[in-house]
C-alpha positions as CSV (number, residue, x, y, z in Angstrom):
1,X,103.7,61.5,0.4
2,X,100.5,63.4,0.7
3,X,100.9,67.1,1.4
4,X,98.1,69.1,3.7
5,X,97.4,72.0,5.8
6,X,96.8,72.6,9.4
7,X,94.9,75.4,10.3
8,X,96.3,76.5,14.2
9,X,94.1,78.7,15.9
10,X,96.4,81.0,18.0
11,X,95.0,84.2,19.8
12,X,97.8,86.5,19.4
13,X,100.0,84.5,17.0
14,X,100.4,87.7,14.6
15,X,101.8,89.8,17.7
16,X,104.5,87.1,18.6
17,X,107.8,88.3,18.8
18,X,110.8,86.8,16.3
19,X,112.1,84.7,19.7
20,X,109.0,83.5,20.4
21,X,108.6,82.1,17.1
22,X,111.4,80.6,17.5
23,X,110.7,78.6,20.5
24,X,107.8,77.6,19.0
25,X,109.5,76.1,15.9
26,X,111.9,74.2,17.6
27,X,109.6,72.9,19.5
28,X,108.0,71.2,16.5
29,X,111.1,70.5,15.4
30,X,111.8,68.6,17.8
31,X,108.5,66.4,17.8
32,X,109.0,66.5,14.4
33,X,112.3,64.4,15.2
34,X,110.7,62.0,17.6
35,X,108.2,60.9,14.9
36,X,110.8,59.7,12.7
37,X,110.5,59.8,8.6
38,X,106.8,60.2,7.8
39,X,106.2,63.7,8.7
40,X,107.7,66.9,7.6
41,X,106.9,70.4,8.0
42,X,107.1,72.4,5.0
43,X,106.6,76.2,6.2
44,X,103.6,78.1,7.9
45,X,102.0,81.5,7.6
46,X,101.3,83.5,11.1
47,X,98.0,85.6,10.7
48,X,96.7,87.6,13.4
49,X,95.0,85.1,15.5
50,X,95.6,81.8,13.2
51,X,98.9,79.9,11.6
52,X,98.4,78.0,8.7
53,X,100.8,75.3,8.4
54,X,101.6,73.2,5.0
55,X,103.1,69.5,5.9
56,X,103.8,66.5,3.9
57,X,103.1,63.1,6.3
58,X,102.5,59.6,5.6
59,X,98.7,60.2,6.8
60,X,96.4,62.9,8.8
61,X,96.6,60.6,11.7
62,X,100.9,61.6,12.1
63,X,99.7,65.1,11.7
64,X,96.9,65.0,14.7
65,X,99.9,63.1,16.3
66,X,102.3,66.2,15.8
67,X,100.1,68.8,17.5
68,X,99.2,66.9,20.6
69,X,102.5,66.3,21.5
70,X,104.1,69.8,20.3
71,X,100.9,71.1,22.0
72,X,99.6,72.6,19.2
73,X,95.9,72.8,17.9
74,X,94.8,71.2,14.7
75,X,92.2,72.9,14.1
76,X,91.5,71.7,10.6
77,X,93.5,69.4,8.9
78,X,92.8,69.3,4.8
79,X,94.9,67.3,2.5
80,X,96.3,68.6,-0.5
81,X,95.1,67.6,-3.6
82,X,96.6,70.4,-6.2
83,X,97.8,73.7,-6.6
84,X,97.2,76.3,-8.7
85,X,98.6,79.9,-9.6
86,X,98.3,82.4,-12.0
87,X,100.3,80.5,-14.8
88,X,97.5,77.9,-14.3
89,X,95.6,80.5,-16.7
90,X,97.7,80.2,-19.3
């Protein structure tokens, strides 16, 4: 399943609070639910205006799907082709 990141842009989204956070993760959870097997969310980093969100899904088109229902913006969607770290070097 291919793996790719969602850029959110969020004004605010580094000052939420841990319960807001919350709501907003259960909320994707819960589209997350409704759009049966072919999507997962992996985790997300919150920066001070964006969150950056790593997903595996069947195809960008169940991604685009996720945020317009959760009412999230997508941003940017890239897929994932690799990674690499610092054992890479090696």
């Amino acid at each position: 399943m291919p793996k790719y990141v969602i850029e959110r842009e969020i004004p605010g989204a580094g000052t939420f609070s841990s319960e807001d956070l919350k709501n907003i993760s259960q909320k994707s959870c819960g589209v997350l639910d409704q759009l049966g097997t072919g999507i997962q969310w992996i985790h997300s980093y919150v920066t001070g205006d964006k969150i950056y969100c790593v997903y595996r899904a069947d195809n960008e088109e169940l991604v685009r799907r996720h945020g317009e229902q959760g009412g999230f913006p997508a941003n940017s969607i890239a897929e994932i082709y690799t990674t690499i770290e610092p054992a890479t070097a090696e």
